[in-house]
C-alpha positions as CSV (number, residue, x, y, z in Angstrom):
1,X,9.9,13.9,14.1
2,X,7.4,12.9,11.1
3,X,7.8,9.4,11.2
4,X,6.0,7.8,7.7
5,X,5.5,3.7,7.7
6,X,4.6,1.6,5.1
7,X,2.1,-0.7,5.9
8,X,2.2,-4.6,4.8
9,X,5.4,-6.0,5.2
10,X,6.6,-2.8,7.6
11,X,4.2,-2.3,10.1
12,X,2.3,-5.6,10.0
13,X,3.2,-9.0,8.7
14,X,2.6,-10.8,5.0
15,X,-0.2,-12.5,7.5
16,X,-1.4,-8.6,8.1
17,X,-1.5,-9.2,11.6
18,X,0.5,-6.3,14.0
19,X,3.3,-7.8,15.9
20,X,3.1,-6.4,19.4
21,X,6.3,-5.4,19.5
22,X,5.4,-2.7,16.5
23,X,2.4,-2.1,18.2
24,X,4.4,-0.8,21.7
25,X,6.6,1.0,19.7
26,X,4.2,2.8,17.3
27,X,2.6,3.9,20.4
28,X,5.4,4.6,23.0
29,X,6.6,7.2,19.7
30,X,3.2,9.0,19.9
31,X,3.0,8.8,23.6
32,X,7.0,11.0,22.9
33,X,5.3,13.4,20.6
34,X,6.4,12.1,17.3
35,X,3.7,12.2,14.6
36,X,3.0,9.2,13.0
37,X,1.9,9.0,9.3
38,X,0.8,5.3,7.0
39,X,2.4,5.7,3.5
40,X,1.0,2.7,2.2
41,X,-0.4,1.4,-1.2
42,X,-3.6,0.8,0.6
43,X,-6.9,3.0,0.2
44,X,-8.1,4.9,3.3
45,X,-11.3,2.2,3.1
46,X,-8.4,-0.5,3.8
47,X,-6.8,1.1,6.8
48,X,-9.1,0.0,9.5
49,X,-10.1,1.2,13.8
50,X,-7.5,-0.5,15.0
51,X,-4.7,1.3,12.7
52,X,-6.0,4.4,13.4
53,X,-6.2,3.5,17.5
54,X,-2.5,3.5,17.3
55,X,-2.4,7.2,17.5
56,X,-1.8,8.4,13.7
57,X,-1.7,12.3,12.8
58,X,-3.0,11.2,8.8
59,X,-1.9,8.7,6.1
60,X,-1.0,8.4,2.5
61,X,-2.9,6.6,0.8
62,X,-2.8,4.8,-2.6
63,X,0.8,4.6,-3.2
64,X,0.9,8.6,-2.9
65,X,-2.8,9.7,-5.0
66,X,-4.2,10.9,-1.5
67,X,-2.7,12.9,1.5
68,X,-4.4,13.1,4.9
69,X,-3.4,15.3,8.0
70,X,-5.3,15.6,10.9
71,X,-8.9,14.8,9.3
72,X,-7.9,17.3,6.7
73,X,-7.5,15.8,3.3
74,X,-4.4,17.7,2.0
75,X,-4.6,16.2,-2.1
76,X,-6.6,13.7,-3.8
77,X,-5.8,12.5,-7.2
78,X,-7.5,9.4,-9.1
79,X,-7.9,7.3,-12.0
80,X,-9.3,9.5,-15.4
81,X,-13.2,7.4,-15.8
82,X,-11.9,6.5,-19.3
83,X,-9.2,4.6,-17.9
84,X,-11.2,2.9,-15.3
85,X,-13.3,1.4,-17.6
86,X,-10.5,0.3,-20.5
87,X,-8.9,-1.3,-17.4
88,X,-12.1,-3.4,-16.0
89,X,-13.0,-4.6,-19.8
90,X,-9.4,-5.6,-20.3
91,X,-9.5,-7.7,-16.6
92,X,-12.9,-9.1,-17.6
93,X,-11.8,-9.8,-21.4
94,X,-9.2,-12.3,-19.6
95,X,-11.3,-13.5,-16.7
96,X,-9.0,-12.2,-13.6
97,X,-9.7,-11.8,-10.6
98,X,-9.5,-8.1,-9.3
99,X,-10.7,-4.7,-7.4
100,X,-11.0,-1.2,-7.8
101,X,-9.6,0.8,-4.9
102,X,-11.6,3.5,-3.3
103,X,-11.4,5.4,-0.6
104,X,-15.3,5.1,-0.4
105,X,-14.6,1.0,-0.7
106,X,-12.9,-1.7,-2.1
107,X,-15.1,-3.0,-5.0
108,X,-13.9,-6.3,-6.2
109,X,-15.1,-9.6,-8.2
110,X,-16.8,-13.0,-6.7
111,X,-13.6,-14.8,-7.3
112,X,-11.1,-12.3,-5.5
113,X,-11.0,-14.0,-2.1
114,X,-10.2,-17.6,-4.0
115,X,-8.0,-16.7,-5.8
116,X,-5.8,-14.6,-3.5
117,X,-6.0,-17.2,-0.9
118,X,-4.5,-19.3,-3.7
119,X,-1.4,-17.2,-3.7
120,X,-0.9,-18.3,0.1
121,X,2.0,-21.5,0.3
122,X,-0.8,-23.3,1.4
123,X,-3.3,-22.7,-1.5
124,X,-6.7,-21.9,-0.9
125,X,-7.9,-23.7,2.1
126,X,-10.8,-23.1,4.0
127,X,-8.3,-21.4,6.5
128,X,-6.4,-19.0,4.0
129,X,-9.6,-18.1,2.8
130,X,-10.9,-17.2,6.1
131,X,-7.6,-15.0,6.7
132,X,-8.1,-13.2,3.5
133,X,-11.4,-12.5,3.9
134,X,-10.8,-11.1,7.1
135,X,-8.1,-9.2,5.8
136,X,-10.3,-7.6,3.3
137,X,-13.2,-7.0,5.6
138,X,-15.5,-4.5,4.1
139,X,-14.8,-6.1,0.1
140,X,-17.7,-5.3,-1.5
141,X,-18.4,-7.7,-4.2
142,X,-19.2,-6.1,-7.5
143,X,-20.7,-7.7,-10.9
144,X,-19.2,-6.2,-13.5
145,X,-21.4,-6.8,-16.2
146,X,-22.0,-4.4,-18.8
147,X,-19.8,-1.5,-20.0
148,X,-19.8,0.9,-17.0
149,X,-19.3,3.4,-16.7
150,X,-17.3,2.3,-13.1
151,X,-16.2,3.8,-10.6
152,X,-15.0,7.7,-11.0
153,X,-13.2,7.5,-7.2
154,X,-10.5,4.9,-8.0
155,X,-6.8,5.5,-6.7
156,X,-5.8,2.1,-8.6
157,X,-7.1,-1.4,-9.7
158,X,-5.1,-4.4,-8.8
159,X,-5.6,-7.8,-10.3
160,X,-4.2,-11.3,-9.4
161,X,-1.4,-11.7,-12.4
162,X,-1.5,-15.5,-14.1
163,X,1.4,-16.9,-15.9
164,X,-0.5,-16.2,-18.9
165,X,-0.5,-12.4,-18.6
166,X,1.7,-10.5,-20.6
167,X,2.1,-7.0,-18.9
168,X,4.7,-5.9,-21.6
169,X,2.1,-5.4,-24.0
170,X,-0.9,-3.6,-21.8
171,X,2.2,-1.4,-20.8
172,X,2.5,0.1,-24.4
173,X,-1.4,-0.2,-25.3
174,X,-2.6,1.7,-21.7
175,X,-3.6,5.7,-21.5
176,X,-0.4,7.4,-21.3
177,X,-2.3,8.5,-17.7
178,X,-1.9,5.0,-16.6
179,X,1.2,3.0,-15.2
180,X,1.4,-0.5,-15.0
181,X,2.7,-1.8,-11.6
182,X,3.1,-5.4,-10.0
183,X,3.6,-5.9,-6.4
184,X,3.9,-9.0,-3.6
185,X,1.0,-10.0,-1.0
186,X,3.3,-12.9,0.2
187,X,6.3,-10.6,0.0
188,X,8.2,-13.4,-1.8
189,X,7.1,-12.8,-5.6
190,X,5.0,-10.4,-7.9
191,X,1.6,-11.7,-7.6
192,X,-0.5,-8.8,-8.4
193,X,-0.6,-6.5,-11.2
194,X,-2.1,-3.0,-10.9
195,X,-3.1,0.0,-13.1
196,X,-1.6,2.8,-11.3
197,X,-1.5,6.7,-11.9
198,X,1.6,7.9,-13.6
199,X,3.3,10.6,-11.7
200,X,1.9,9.4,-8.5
201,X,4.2,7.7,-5.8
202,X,4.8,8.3,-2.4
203,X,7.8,10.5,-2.6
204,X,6.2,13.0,-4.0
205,X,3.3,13.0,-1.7
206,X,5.5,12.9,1.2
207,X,7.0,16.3,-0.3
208,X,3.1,17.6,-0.1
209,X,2.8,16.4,3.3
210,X,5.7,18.3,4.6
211,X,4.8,21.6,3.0
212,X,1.9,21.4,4.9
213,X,3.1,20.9,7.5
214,X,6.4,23.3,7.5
215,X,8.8,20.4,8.2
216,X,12.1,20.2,6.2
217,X,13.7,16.7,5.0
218,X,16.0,16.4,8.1
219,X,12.5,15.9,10.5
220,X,11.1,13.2,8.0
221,X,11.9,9.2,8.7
222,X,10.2,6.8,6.5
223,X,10.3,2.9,6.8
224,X,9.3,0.7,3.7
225,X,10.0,-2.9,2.7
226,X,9.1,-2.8,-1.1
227,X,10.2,-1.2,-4.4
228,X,7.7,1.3,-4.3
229,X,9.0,2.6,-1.4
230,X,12.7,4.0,-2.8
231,X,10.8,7.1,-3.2
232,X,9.2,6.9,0.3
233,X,13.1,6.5,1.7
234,X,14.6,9.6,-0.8
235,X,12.4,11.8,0.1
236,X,12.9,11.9,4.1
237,X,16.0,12.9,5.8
238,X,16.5,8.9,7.2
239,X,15.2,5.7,5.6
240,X,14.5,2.8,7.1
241,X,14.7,-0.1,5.0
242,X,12.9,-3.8,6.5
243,X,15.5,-6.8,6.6
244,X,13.6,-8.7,3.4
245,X,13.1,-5.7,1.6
246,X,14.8,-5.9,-1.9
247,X,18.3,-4.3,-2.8
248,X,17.2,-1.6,-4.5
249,X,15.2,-0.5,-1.5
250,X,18.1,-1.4,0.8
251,X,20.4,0.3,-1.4
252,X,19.2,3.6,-0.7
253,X,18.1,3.1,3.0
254,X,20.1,5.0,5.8
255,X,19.4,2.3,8.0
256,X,18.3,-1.6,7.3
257,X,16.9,-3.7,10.2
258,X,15.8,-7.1,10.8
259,X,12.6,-8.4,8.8
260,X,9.0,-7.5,9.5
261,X,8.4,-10.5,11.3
262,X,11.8,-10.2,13.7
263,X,10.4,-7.2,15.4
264,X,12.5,-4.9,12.6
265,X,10.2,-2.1,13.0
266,X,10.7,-2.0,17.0
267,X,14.1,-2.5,16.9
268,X,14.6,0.6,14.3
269,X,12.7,2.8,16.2
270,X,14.9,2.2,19.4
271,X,18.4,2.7,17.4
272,X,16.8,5.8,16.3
273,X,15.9,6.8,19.7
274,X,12.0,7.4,18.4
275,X,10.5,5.4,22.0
């Protein structure tokens, strides 16, 4: 089987730390001969060693703008220049914190760290500041000064949203190349907006993935916790669905099991007899 796994809030924890018992059963699959794919908003510059240690055949990448298979990159689609830079002088123009995402880098602002951190329960303490740091490893901070031109590699841009952020009307004013996203780092709330790629979203790269590969729907399981991933889950024979993942995701799942951080992705691949 092609087995495709979101990562935060599927395969790790809202903490991004990998529960063991995902771990065992990520690599007890491989060990079986399934071939394990990320399908994950993430860059390839976020997905670190020890993801790829777990055995993985490839990943998507950027909510579905890049497609990997065995060190081969099977598509790669990003962000027009033009749009780049109308997105960083709008983010600057409203002083928020943000990054461009690469699959050379992440390339984010001073404040980024801070200010995620701050989205944390516990507010920005020295200790969630630590953790997101860590989390972000390899952030490489950028001044942003001037007019660009940016970056001319970016799969998308998220930014930390504040209540005084209107996305209705960037929605209507954007590149008609653009989309406007939000999505959850505590898995609990939007608290990040995000210029996205219209047209691009997993499904649609998972249906590029399989051509190359020569697989039909029936050998395709994905697993996903987030409204970006209803795609993921319609495009693949069986969905997996993680216990907090919203109704709409759950709605179209084959299968919904416990929550990320009660060994849900474990338990699914037993009942589906993946380990």
């Amino acid at each position: 089987m092609i087995v495709l796994l979101d990562v935060d809030g599927t395969l790790v924890d809202y903490a991004t730390d990998l529960p063991a018992s995902a771990e065992r059963a990520v690599r007890d699959a491989v060990a079986s001969g399934h071939r394990l794919y990320l399908c994950t908003g993430r860059a390839r510059a976020e997905v670190y060693p020890e993801l790829w240690d777990l055995g993985l055949s490839g990943m998507i990448g950027g909510n579905g703008s890049y497609v990997e298979s065995d060190g081969a990159v099977i598509h790669h689609q990003v962000m027009a220049a033009d749009d780049v830079d109308h997105a960083i002088a709008w983010l600057r123009e409203r002083g928020l914190a943000f990054y461009v995402e690469c699959n050379s880098g992440l390339f984010g602002t001073a404040d980024l760290i801070e200010r995620a951190a701050a989205l944390r329960p516990e507010g920005a303490t020295p200790a969630t500041i630590a953790h997101t740091a860590s989390a972000l490893p390899h952030l490489i901070v950028t001044d942003f000064a001037g007019d660009g031109p940016w970056r001319h590699d970016a799969n998308k841009i998220s930014f930390v949203l504040s209540d005084d952020v209107d996305l209705g009307p960037l929605t209507a004013a954007v590149s008609p190349r653009v989309a406007i996203d939000t999505w959850s780092l505590t898995g609990t709330r939007p608290e990040f907006g995000e210029f996205g790629q219209v047209g691009v979203d997993k499904g649609r790269a998972v249906r590029l993935l399989a051509d190359h590969l020569g697989v039909g729907t029936a050998d395709l399981i994905g697993f996903g916790d987030a409204r970006s991933d209803v795609s993921l889950l319609t495009a693949c024979g069986t969905g997996v669905a993680m216990g907090q993942a919203p109704d709409e995701l759950k709605a179209v799942a084959t299968l919904v099991t416990e929550p990320v951080d009660a060994d849900g992705l474990a338990l699914a691949f037993a009942r589906l007899g993946l380990n």
